[in-house]
N, C-alpha and C positions, 0 to 999 in steps of 0.2 A: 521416903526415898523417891528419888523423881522413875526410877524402873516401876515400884507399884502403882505410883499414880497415872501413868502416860499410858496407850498402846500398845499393847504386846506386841502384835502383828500386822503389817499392811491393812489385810483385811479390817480389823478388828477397826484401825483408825475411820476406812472409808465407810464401814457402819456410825459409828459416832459423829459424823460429819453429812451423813443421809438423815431425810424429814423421815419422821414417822411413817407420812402418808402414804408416800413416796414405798416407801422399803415395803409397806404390807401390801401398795399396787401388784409390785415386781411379784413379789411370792405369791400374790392371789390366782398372777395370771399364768402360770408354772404348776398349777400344782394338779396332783394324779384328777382331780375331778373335770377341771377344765381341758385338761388335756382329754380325757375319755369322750365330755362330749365332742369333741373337735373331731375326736379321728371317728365317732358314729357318723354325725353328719360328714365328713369329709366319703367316707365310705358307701352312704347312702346314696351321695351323689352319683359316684363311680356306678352305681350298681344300677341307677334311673338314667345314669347316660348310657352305659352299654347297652338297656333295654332297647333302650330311644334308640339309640344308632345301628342296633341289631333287629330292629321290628318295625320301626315309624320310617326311616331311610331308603330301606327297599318300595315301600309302598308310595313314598314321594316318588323315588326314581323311576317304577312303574309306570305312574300316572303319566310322568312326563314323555315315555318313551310310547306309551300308550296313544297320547296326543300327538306325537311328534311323525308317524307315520300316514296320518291324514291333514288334512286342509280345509276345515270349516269354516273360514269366516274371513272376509273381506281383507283384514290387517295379516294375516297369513296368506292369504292369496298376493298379497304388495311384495313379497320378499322374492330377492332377486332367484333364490332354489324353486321357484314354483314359475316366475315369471317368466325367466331364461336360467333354466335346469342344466345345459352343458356350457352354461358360461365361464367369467373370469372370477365368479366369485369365491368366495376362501368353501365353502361346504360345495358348490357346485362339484359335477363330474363331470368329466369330457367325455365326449362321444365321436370312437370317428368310424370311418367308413374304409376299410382297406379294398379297394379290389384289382379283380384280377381279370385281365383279358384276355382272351383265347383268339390271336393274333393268326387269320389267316395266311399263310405264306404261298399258298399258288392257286390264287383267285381265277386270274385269268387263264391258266390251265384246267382248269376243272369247270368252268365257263366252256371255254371252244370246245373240249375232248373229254370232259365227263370223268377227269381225274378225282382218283379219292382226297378229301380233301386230307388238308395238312395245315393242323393245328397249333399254335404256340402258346404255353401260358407266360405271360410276362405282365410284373408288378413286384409287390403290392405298390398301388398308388393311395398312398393315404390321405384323405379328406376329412378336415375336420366340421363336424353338423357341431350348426349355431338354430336353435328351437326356440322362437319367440313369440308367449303368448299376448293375445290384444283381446278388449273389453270381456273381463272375464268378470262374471257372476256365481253369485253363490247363492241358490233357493232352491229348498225343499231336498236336503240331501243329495243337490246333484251342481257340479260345477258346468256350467255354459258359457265357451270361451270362441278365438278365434286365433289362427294360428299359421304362421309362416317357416321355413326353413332358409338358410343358405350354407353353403357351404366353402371354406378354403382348404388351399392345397397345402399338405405340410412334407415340404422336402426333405427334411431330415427322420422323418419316422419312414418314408418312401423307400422302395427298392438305389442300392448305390447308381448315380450318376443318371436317377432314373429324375424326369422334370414331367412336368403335366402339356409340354407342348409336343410329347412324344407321340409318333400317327403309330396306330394301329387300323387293320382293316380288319371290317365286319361286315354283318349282315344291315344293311338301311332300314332300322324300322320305321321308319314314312312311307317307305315304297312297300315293304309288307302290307300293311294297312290301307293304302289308298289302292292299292293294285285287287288287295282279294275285296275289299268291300265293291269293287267294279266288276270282280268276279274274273279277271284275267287282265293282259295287257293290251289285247283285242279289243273287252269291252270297253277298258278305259279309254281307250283311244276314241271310240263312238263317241262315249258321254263325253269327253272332252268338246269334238265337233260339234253337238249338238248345242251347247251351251259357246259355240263361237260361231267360225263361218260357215258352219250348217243349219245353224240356230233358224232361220227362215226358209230355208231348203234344201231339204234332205233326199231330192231326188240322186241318185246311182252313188250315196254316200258309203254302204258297203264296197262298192268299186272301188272308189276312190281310197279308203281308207287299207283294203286291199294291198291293190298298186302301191302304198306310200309308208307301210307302216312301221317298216323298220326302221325307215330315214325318222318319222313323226314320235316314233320312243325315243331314238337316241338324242334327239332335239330335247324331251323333254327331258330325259337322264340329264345331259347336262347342264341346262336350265339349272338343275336341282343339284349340281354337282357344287365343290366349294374350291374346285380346279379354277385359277383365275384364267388362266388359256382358255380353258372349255364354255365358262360365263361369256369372253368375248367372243368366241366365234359363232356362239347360239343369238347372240344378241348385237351383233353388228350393225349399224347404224339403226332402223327402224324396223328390223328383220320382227320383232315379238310380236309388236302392229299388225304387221303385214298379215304374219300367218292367223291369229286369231281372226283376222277379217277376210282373208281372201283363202288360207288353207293351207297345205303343203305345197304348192309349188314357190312359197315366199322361201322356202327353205332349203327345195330339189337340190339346189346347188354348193352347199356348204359340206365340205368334210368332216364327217365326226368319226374318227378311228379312234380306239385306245380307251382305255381301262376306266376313264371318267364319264364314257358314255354308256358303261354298262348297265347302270341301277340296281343290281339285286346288292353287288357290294362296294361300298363306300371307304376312302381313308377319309377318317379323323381324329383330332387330337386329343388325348386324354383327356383334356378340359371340356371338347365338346362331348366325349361320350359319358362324361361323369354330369356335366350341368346344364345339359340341352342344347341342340342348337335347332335355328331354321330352315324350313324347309318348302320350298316355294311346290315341290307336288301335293303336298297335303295342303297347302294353302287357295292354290287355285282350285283344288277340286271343292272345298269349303267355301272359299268367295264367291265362286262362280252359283252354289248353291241359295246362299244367303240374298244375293244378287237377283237371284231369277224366281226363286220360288218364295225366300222371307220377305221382301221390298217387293218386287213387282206382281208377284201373286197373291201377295196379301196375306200370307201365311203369320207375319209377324204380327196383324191387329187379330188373329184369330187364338193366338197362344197367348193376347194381352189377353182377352176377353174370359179363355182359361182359371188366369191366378186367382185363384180359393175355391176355383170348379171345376178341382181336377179330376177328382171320380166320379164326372159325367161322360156318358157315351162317347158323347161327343169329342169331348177334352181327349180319352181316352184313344181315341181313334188317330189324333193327328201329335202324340207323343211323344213319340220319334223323329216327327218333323220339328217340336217345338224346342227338340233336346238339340237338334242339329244348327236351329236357326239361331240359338244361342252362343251354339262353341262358334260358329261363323263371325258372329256379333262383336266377339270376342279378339279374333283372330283378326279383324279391321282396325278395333279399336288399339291393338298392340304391333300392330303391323311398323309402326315409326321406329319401333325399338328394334325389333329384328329385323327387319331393313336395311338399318345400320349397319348390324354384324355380319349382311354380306358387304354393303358397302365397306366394311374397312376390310376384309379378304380381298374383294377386288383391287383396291386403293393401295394395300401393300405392295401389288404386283405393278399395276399403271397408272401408280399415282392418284392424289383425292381430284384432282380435276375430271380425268376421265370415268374414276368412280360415282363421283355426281351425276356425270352426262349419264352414266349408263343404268345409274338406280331412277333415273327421269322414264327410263326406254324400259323399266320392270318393274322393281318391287314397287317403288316409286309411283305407278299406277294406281296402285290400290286407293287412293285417295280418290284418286278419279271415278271411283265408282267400276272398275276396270278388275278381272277378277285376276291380278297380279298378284296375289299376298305370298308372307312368307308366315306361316307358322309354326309356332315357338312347339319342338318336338321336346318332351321330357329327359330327362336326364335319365341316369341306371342311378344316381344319387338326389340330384333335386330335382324334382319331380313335377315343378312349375315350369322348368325350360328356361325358368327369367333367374337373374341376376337380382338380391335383393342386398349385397352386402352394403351396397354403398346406400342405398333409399327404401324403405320401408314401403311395401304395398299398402293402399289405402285399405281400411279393415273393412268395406262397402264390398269390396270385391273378392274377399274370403269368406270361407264356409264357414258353417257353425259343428264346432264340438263339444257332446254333450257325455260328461264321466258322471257315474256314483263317486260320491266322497269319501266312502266307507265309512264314514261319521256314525251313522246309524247301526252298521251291521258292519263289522270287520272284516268281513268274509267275500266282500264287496270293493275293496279299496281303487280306486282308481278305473274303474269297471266301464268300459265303455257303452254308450245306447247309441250315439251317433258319432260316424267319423265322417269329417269331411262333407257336411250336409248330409249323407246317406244313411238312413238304419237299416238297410238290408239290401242287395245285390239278386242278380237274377243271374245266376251262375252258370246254371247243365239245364239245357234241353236233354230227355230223354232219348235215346236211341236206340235200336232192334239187336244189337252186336255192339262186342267191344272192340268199337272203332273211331279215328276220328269224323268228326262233322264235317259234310261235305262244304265248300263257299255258298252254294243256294241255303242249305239250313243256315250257317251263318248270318248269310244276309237277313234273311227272313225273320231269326230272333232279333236283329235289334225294330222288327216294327212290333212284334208280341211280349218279347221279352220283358214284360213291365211288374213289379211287383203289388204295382196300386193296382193292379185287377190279374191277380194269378191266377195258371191255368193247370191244370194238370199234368200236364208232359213237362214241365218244367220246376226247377227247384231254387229259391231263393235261399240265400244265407243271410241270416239275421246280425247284425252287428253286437258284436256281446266278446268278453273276455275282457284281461287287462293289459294294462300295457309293460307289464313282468318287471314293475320295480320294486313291490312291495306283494308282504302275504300279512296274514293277521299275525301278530308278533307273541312269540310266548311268552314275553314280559319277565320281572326278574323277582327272583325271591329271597331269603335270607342264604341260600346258597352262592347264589350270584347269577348269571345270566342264562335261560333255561336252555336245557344242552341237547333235546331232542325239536324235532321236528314231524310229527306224527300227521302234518296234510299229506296226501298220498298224491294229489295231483292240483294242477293250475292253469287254468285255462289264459291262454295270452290271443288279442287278434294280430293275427298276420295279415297285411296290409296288401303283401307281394301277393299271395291268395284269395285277398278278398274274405274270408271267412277265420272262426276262432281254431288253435291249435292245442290239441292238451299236451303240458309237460305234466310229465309224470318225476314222484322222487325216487330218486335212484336208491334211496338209502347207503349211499356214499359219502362221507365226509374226506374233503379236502379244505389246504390249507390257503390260506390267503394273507399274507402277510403277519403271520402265528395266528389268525383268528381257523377258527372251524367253521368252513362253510358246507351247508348241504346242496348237494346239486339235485335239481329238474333237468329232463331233456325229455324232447318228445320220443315216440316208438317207432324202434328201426322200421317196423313193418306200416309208418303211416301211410305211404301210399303205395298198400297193395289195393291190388280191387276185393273189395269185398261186399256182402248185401249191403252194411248202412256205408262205405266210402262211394256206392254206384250213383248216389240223390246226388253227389255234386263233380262225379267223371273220376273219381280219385282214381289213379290205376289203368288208366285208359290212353293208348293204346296198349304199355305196356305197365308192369308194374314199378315204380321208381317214379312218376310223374305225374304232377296233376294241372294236367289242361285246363287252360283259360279262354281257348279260340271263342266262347261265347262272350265275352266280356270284351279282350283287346280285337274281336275283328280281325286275328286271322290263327294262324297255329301257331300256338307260343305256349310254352310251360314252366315251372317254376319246381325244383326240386331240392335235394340235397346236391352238394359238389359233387365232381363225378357219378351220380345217379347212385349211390351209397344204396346198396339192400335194393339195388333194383336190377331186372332182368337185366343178362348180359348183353341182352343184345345191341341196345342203348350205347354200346360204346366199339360195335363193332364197324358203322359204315366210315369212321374215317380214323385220321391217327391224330392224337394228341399227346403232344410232349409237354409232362410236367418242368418247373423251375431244376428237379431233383433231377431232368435227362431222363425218366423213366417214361415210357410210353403208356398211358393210362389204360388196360386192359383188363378183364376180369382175373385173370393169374397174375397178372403183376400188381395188384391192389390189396387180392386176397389172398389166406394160406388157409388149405383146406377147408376153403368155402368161411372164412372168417375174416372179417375185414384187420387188414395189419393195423397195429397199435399207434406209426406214423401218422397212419393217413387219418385214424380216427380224431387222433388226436389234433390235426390240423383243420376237420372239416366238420364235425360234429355240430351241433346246436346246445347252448344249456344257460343255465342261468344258475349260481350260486348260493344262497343265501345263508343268511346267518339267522339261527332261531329267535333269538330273543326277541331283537328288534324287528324279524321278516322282513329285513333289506336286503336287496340286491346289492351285493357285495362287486360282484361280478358278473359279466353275461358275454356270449357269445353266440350270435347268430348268422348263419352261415345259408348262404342259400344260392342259387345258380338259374338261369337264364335260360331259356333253349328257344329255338325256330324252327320251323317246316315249312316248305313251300305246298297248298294244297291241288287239286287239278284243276284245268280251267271251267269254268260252265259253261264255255260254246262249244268246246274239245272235251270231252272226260276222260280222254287218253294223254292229253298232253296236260304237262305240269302247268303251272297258272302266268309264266313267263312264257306265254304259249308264240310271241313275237319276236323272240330276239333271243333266246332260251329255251325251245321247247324240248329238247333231251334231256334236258334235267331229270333227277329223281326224283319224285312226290312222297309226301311225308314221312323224309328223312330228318330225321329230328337230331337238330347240331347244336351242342351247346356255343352257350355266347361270348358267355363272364360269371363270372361266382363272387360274389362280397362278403367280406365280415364285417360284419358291423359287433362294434365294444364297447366299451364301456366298464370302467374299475373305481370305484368308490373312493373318493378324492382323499388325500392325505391326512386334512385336519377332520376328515370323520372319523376314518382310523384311529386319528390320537386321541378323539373324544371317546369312542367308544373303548380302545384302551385304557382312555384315563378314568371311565365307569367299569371297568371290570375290574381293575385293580381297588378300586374303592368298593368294590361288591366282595370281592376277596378277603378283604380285613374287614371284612361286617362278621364273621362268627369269632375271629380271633378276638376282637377288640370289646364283643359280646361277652367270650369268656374271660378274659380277664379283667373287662370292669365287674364284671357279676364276683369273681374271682378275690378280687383286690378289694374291693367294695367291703366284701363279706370279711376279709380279712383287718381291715381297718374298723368295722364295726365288732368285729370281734375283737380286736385288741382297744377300742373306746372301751368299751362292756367291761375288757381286766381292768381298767386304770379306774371305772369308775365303782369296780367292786374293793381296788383298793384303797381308794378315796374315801370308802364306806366304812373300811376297814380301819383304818387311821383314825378316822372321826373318833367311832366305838371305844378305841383304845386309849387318844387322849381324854375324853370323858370320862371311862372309867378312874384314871390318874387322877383327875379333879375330883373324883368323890372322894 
């Protein structure tokens, strides 16, 4: 019958219709032994990958983060994060500068009648720093570069409606400076004649300068003024001529009334008090110097003959002069550039025709061998005075800086030996009481002052700390990114002080875009006076401030904003209204002797970091400006405006401006280092469940191939 002979069943047909070979492949590869070993190794895998991804992964990622906080070697030095660090690049961080000016508002009241003054904060005006390094080296664990700033203005991160051509008035630090290192406005007035139409005859020149001295300041105030009215009327046809060669009677006759002939305070533009501007008093008293004593007295082949023999006696002795003949040297050579920016001051008012005539009849001199210059005054932010956005300074005419690389010793990172040419500073003369330094001790340290033959009464500061972007990194483990931070302190240099600052860890954790940062901040109590803060004036006059009169040449100090943790008294001789309408006062700051949580929080100093890696996630540093006028040295009863001022108050210490400088750790670092955390995070889970799963599959190979073993046994036994 054709039912027995055909196919039962589909199946059965497509069996008789398969090759042999074929059909015992199919079942070969199917069956419980082949499959057991499958899922052993399948499992084994699992269990060598979770190891690997849970033990070998962290220790990659380590290394890499390990390496990624220093800068050894030439092809890492080329990357735009080390070259130009707050640039446009995708890992750079921007860096800007907020500040804030304390806007005299009754100058000339407090000028004629000794009113208390009356202070304004207004800003923030934000600048962004652009930090660009040239011929930079890498030997023997330590990077040797060179290094320029500039800076722009950014109106949208600025105070509303606020522009950087906004005037504020302040104190002139050119006339601070050129006035006390003359020792009053008296002296300066001699040394000025002496160096023009007294220069060969100095007979009845006290007389003379006597009789004349008020008209011969306010000539030169507005000389130095950036009033276009005040430049012509001091400089009227060949009037500058005149008087340097024949004296004050070129001048007798010219009116100088009004607020531009004062000198002690100045209006200028945000732009000029953030990025320098020129100043024809510190230039003449420099040209005039370089002119008479570096050129004609020979002073300049005597400081050639110096270079590599400078801790000789000799060298040693005329130091001061060789330091001075230099910035003069200088001040010549860059005289075309600041020149200019009065010529276009004057030019806006009466046009570049008459700006031309008139920079021929002044600055314009300087060429002539004529001690007319203007020199380029620093900035409270660039600190060149000069303008580098658009042209880059030759690197011939920048300092050398020299970091550790932290290559060698982690503990090290970024470490400076020399800033700016200098590895150490000559800071604090010694003095009998805590007081400030009189203009003769001033004067007198910049000829001793030297730290190539240090003297006992004196204390230099070594240049050392880092510069607070990086600590040694706790690196990361099969946990994931190390969550403590156990340095207790960090040394940073502060530039504004000339010497290194310890931040201390707060053992505070704050948040930063969901990462954990641990904050550094220095000690409220850093400048109280105390035995070791006395080596360098910390705390002197009062407690809250530390004096630099021996470095910048006249009374000038640098502290926290509103003089934070420092004596009250600091903020009683005048009034200062904060942005907030609150008059800055020891009771309106503090509550029960405790700084309010506002202000803290606005004015503090710190730097944030994140353990792992020991980056600076975040930083803010906060610092403030102050002046004093000291007494004169012919008068020691009269303040150092002892010509056109002398009722003034003597070392009344006024603040100036206050800055924040920032800085927050660029976007795509954030994501990178998010995107490392989250992958450090699934290193234990992916650990236990390959180990987990692993084990599982080779356990379950293990049954199939104990069943495999088992089948074998049993059709065998059938066959016997």
């Amino acid at each position: 019958m054709a039912g027995s002979n055909g196919a039962h069943t589909p199946s059965e047909a497509y069996e008789k219709v398969t090759t042999p070979g074929k059909a015992a492949g199919a079942k070969g590869r199917c069956t419980p032994n082949v499959i057991g070993k499958t899922l052993i190794g399948v499992g084994a895998f699992f269990v060598v990958l979770g190891v690997l991804y849970g033990t070998v992964l962290p220790k990659i990622i380590d290394k890499k983060i390990q390496s990624g906080v220093v800068t050894c070697n030439a092809k890492d030095a080329a990357k735009d994060t080390y070259m130009d660090p707050y640039g446009d690049c995708k890992d750079c961080s921007p860096y800007y500068y907020n500040l804030h000016m304390f806007n005299v508002t009754n100058a000339e009241a407090h000028l004629k009648n000794n009113e208390k003054l009356q202070l304004q904060e207004v800003g923030p005006y934000v600048y962004r720093r652009r930090q660009i390094k040239l011929d930079v080296k890498i030997e023997n664990e330590r990077a040797t570069y060179k290094q320029y700033t500039y800076h722009t203005f950014e109106a949208e991160m600025s105070c509303d409606g606020c522009t950087d051509q906004d005037t504020v008035i302040g104190y002139d630090v050119g006339y601070l400076n050129v006035i006390a290192q003359a020792g009053g406005e008296r002296a300066f007035l001699k040394r000025l004649a002496l160096g023009a139409f007294a220069k060969t005859n100095q007979t009845g020149l006290d007389e003379v300068i006597r009789a004349n001295e008020v008209q011969m300041m306010k000539w030169v105030n507005g000389l130095n003024s950036f009033d276009p009215v005040a430049l012509k009327t001091v400089s009227s046809g060949s009037t500058v001529l005149q008087f340097l060669l024949s004296g004050p009677s070129a001048i007798s006759s010219l009116e100088l009334d009004g607020f531009s002939y004062n000198g002690l305070f100045v209006s200028r533009t945000i732009s000029q008090w953030a990025l320098g501007y020129p100043s024809m008093l510190a230039g003449i008293g420099l040209a005039s110097n370089y002119n008479n004593v570096c050129v004609t007295g020979g002073m300049n082949a005597k400081c050639t003959a110096c270079v590599g023999n400078e801790g000789t006696a000799e060298c040693l002795s005329i130091w001061n002069e060789c330091r001075k003949c230099k910035t003069g040297a200088k001040v010549k050579a860059i005289n075309k550039v600041t020149c200019a920016k009065l010529v276009s001051i004057y030019g806006a008012r009466w046009g570049e025709t008459e700006a031309e005539a008139w920079s021929k009849g002044t600055c314009g001199l300087c060429e002539q061998d004529i001690p007319l210059c203007a020199a380029p005054l620093p900035g409270i932010i660039e600190k060149s005075g000069l303008d580098y956005s658009t042209t880059a300074p030759s690197s011939s005419t920048l300092n050398d800086y020299v970091m550790r690389t932290g290559c060698d010793d982690k503990n090290f990172i970024n470490e400076y030996e020399q800033y700016d040419g200098y590895r150490n500073t000559a800071l604090w003369a010694k003095l009998e009481t805590n007081r400030n330094p009189t203009l003769s001790e001033i004067i007198a340290f910049q000829s001793y002052g030297n730290c190539a033959n240090p003297m006992s009464n004196f204390s230099c500061s070594t240049v050392r700390g880092n510069d607070a972007t990086s600590l040694k990194p706790g690196g990361v483990s099969i946990s994931g990114f190390e969550k403590e931070l156990d340095q207790a302190t960090s040394n940073i240099y502060l530039l504004q002080a000339n010497q290194n600052v310890t931040l201390y860890n707060q053992y505070t954790e704050v948040d930063f875009e969901s990462i954990t940062l641990h904050r550094f901040a220095p000690a409220k109590d850093l400048l109280n006076p105390t035995e070791i803060n006395a080596e360098f004036g910390t705390g002197t006059p009062y407690a809250g401030v530390q004096p630099l009169a021996f470095t910048t040449n006249f009374l000038a100090y640098v502290s926290y904003p509103l003089f934070l943790y420092g004596d009250k008294e600091l903020l009683e001789p005048y009034d200062l209204k904060l942005l907030d309408g609150v008059i800055a006062k020891q009771d309106t700051l503090y509550e029960n002797g405790v700084l309010k949580s506002e202000y803290e929080d606005l004015f503090m100093t710190y730097i944030d970091i994140e353990a792992g890696t020991g980056k600076t996630m975040r930083a803010r540093k906060r610092l403030q400006a102050s002046y004093a006028l000291s007494y004169s040295v012919a008068n020691s009863s009269a303040v150092m405006t002892d010509v056109l001022w002398p009722n003034l108050q003597a070392e009344v210490i006024v603040p100036a401006y206050y800055g924040e400088e920032s800085a927050t750790a660029a976007p795509k670092r954030v994501d990178y280092y998010k995107t490392i955390k989250s992958l450090l995070g699934s290193l234990i889970p992916v650990l236990i469940v390959g180990i987990v799963l692993g084990l599982i599959l080779v356990g379950g190979g293990f049954f199939y191939r104990r069943r495999a073993a088992s089948a074998s046994g049993k059709s065998a036994a059938g066959e016997v």
